[in-house]
Phi, psi and omega in degrees: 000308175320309216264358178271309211281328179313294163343305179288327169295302185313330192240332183306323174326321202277320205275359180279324197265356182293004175263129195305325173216119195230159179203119176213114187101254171241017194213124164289075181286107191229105179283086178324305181262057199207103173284015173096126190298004170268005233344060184245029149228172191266183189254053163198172194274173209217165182272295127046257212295346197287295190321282192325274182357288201294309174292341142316335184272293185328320189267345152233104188289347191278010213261142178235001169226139160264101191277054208318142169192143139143215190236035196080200176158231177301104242280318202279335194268015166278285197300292183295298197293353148309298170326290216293346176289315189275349206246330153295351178066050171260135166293132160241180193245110186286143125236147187075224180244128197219106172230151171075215205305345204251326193283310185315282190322310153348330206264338201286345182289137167320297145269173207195068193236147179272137166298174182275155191033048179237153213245110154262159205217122154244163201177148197283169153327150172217146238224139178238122139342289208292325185290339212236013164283317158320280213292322163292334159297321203264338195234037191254337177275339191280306190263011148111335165298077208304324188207178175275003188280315169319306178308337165321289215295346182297269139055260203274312174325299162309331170295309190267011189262337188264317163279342169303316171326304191307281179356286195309265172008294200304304258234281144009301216268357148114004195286112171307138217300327175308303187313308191305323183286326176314320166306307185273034173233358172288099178333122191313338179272355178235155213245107137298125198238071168315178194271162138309347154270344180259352169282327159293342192276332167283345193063036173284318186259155191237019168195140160304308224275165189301149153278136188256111206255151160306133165355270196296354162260016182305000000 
């Protein structure tokens, strides 16, 4: 019994916190790398997530921080859920490690503060092979395309439209133009991880100090 109940101690904590959006109190918590006690999402954010959000906000108007963690995922569905944040005027929170797209979103809060030890991770666009092999099948009779060699300059277009987006985003959101270009020169497969001093000091963060987070989500 002892080595059972210790067990339940040991794992109840992971399994408490495994729901993709949670909310407690004023602070809206969304975990990005978190498929759901259902498992039914996948684990980065998705265009998906922009309704579930919104709807989330809708059903507790009282919430007034986005408490952010997992590992990005989709460029655009960052970029809406950045909106719908600004637009509400919401504080948001890095916890754990918020990376790539969880960065982005991070920057639309009115405030800006890190959980203890928690990590923000940048890295330029990134190009998926398998997605974009999809995609010249389904869309190469419409536009026209012969070969994939055609399909570049779209491509190389799209690419460099998505980082100019970021850039701006950053550059809007008050981030020093130096901090930005060092974000965008990390290769998608590899991760930057600033210091807290160098996030305040860029103005990613708008306080040194730890966000005083509910107990049980410290």
């Amino acid at each position: 019994m002892p080595l059972v109940f210790l067990a339940f101690l040991f794992f109840f904590p992971t399994f408490a916190i495994a729901e993709r959006y949670r909310v407690v109190g004023e602070y809206l918590f969304f975990d990005m790398g978190s498929v759901g006690s259902e498992m039914n999402f996948p684990a980065e954010l998705t265009r998906a997530d922009v309704e579930e959000f919104s709807l989330t906000l809708m059903d507790n108007p009282s919430v007034n921080t986005v408490v952010l963690s997992g590992p990005g995922g989709e460029g655009r569905a960052g970029f809406l859920l950045a909106e719908k944040i600004m637009n509400m005027n919401l504080n948001t929170v890095a916890r754990e490690k918020c990376a790539s797209a969880c960065a982005i979103v991070f920057l639309a809060g009115n405030t800006r503060i890190l959980g203890k030890d928690a990590k923000l991770g940048w890295h330029r666009p990134s190009v998926y092979i398998e997605d974009e092999k999809k995609y010249f099948e389904a869309m190469k009779d419409k536009k026209g395309w012969q070969n994939e060699f055609d399909y570049v300059p779209f491509v190389y277009d799209v690419s460099y439209r998505d980082a100019l987006e970021t850039i701006g985003f950053m550059i809007s959101r008050g981030v020093d133009i130096q901090f930005i270009l060092r974000s965008q020169s990390e290769a998608p497969t590899d991760l930057w991880i600033p210091t807290r001093q160098e996030l305040f000091k860029a103005n990613v963060i708008t306080s040194i100090e730890d966000a005083q987070l509910p107990l049980q989500d410290r």
